[in-house]
C-alpha positions as CSV (number, residue, x, y, z in Angstrom):
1,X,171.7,22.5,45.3
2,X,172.6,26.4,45.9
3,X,169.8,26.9,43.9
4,X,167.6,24.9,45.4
5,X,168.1,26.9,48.2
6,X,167.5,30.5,46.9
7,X,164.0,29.5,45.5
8,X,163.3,27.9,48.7
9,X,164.0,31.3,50.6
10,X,162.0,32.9,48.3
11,X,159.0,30.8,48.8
12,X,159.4,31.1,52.6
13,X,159.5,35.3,51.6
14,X,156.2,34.7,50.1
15,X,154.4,31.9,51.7
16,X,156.0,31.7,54.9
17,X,158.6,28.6,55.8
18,X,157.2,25.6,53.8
19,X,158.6,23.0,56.7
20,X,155.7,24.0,58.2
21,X,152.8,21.3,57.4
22,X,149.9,23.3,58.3
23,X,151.0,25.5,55.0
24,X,147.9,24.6,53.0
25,X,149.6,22.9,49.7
26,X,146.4,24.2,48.0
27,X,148.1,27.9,48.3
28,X,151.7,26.5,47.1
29,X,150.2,24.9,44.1
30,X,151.0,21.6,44.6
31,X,147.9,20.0,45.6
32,X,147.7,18.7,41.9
33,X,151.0,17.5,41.4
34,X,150.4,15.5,45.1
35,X,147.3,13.5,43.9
């Protein structure tokens, strides 16, 4: 779970906080995974 954590920080370094839902998930490379 620790780790979990770390690579979420870093997302939120480079993306800004994913919690947010107006991130685009087309920029976080999940749109294809979602559909």
């Amino acid at each position: 779970i620790r780790a979990l954590e770390d690579n979420v920080a870093k997302y939120e370094q480079k993306f800004g906080k994913i919690e947010e839902a107006s991130v685009p998930e087309s920029s976080l490379g999940f749109q294809v995974e979602r559909q």
